[in-house]
N, C-alpha and C positions, 0 to 999 in steps of 0.2 A: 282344489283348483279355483273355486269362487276367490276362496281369502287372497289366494295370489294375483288375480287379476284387478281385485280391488286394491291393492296394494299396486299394481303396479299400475293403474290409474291414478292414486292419488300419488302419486311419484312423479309419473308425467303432469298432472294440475300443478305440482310447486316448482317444477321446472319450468313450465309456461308459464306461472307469475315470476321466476327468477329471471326470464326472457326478456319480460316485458318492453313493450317501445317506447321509447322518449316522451311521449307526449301523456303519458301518464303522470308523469314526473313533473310537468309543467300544472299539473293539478292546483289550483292555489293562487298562481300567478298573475299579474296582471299583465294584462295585452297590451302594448302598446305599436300603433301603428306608425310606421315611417316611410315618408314619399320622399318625392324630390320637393316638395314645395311644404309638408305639414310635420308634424311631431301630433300623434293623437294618446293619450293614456286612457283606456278604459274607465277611469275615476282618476278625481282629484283629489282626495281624502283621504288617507289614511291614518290608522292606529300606529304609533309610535313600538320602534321595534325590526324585526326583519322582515323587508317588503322586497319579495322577487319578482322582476319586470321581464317578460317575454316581449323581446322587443323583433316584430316581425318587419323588415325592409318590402315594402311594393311600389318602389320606386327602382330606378334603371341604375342609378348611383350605389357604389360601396358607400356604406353609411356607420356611424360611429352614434352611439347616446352616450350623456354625463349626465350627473346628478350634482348639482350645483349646491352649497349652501350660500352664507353670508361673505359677500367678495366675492364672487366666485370662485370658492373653497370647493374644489373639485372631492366630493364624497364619495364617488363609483363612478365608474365608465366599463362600456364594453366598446371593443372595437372591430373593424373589417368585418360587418353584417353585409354580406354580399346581395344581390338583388333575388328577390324571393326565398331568400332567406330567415334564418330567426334566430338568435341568442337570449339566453338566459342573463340576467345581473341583478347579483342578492346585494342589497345593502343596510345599515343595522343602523338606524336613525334614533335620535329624540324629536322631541314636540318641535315645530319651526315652520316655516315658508322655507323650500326649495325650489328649485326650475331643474324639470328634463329640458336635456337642447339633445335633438336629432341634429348631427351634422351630415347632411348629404355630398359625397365628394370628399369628405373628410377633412372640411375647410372651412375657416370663418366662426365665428363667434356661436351658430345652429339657430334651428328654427326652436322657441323657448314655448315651455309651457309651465303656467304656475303651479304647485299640490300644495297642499299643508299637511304636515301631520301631527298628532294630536294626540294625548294622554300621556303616560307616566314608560319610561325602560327606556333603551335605544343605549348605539354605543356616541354613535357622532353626532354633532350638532351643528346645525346652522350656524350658531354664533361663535362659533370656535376661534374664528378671526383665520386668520391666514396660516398654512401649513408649513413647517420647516422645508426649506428647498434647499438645505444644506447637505451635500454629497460628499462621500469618499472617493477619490477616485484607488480604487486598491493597488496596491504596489508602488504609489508614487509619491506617498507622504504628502499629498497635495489635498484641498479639500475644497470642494466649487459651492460657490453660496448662490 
């Protein structure tokens, strides 16, 4: 009777770590905060590589964050953060100067803030120069640049 109740305790313990809630999972990340008036990151610095941004709205506005490189080479975005709100956005950088832009209202250019990040890996890059904006449109033999 012992062996089965232990066993059927550690059954229940990996079922409630298979549970688990979200914010475990945010483990790692960095916070950044979004009003109607600021864009805040936790830190400015990072290791080149995959950096996940918890991006928490405490502003009254649906809000949107980008990750900008060189031109404003759009590198990640999350959108529709609704007010007291939070969204997760992975992005897989090299070494460079970026800018988060919070746009509050989902409008206008966002409120910017600088990071760097710094060492060796990453998939995209700041310098990449400008992104293909060449489309398919499917079914209609037509191609939009």
């Amino acid at each position: 009777m012992k062996a089965f109740a232990a066993a059927a305790i550690a059954v229940m313990a990996l079922a409630g770590a298979a549970c688990s809630s979200d914010s475990s999972s945010t483990a790692g990340a960095v916070d950044v905060v979004a009003t109607d008036h600021s864009c805040t990151p936790k830190r400015t610095e990072y290791s080149a590589g995959k950096i996940t941004f918890n991006v928490k709205n405490e502003g009254d506005k649906v809000t949107e964050m980008y990750v900008y490189g060189a031109s404003d080479k759009v590198v990640g975005e999350v959108e529709n953060i609704g007010p007291g709100t939070s969204r997760k956005l992975t992005i897989d950088v090299k070494a460079g100067k970026y800018e988060l832009a919070c746009k509050p209202g989902q409008t206008g250019s966002g409120i910017r803030q600088t990071i760097t990040v710094s060492g060796a890996g990453g998939a995209s890059s700041a310098e990449n120069g400008k992104a293909s904006r060449q489309v398919d449109i499917k079914g209609t033999g037509m191609v939009e640049v």
